[in-house]
VOPAGU-2260 file (C-alpha; in pm, 1 decimal, decimal comma):
REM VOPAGU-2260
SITE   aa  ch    i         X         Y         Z
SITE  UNK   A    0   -1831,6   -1288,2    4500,0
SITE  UNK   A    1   -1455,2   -1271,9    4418,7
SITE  UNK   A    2   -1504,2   -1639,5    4299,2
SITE  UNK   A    3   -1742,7   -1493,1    4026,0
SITE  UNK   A    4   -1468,8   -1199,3    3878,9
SITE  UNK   A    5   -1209,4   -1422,6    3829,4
SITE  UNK   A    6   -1407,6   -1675,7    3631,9
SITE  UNK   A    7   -1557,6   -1387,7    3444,8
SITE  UNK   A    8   -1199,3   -1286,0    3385,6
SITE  UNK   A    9   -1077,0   -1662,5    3319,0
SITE  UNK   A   10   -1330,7   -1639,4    3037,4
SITE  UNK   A   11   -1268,4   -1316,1    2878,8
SITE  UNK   A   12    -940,2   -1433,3    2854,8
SITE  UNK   A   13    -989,5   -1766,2    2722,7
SITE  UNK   A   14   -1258,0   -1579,6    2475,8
SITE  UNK   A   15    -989,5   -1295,1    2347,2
SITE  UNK   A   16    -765,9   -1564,9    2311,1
SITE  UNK   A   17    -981,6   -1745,9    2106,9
SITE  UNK   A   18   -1045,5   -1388,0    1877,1
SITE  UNK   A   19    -694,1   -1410,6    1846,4
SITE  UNK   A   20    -646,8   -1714,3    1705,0
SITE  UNK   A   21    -906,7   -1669,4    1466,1
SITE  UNK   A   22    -762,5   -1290,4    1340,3
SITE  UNK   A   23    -426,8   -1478,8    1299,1
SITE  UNK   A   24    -557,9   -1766,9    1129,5
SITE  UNK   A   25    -749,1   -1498,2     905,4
SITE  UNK   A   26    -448,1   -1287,2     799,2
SITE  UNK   A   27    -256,8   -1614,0     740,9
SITE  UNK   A   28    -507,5   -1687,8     490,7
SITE  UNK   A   29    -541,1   -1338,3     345,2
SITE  UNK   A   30    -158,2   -1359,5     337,2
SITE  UNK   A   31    -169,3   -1673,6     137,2
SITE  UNK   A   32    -428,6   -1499,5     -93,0
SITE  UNK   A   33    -183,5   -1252,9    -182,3
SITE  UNK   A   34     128,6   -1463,4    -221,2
SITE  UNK   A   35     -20,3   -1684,2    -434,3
SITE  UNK   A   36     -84,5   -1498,0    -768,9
SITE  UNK   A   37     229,7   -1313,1    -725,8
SITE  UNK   A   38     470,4   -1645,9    -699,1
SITE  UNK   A   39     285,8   -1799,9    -996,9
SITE  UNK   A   40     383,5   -1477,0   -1234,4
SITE  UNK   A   41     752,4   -1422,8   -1133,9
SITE  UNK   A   42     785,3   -1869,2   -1183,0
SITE  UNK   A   43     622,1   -1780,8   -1522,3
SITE  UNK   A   44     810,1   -1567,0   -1596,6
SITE  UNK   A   45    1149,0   -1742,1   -1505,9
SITE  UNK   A   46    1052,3   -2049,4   -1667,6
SITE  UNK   A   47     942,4   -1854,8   -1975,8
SITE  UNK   A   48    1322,8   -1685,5   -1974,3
SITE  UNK   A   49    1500,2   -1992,4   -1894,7
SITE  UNK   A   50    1306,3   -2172,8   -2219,7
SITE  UNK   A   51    1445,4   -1933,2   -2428,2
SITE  UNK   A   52    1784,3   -1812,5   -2321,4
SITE  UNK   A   53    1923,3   -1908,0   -2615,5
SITE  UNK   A   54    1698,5   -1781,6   -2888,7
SITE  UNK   A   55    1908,1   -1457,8   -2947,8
SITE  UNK   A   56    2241,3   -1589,5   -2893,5
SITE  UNK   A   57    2507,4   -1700,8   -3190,3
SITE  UNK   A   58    2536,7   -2034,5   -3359,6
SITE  UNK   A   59    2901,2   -2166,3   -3190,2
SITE  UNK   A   60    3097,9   -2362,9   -3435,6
């Protein structure tokens, strides 16, 4: 009968592992979701500034 618990507990363990796992690999992709967007505007944005950085400034003899 003790036999039984512990491999009832050996796989509740191994099972909220296992929901672990798949809630991290989750928010990693949610996570990536959200990044994603939000480092595409900001390079945009850079590269758009960096193109013209010199649109405003004086002619130089």
């Amino acid at each position: 009968m003790i036999w039984e618990w512990e491999v009832w507990c050996a796989a509740a363990g191994v099972s909220g592992i296992d929901a672990m796992a798949r809630f991290m690999s989750a928010m990693l992709g949610g996570m990536v979701i959200l990044v994603l967007p939000a480092f595409a505007v900001c390079t945009g944005i850079t590269i758009m500034a960096y193109r013209r950085r010199n649109q405003w400034a004086p002619d130089r003899p």
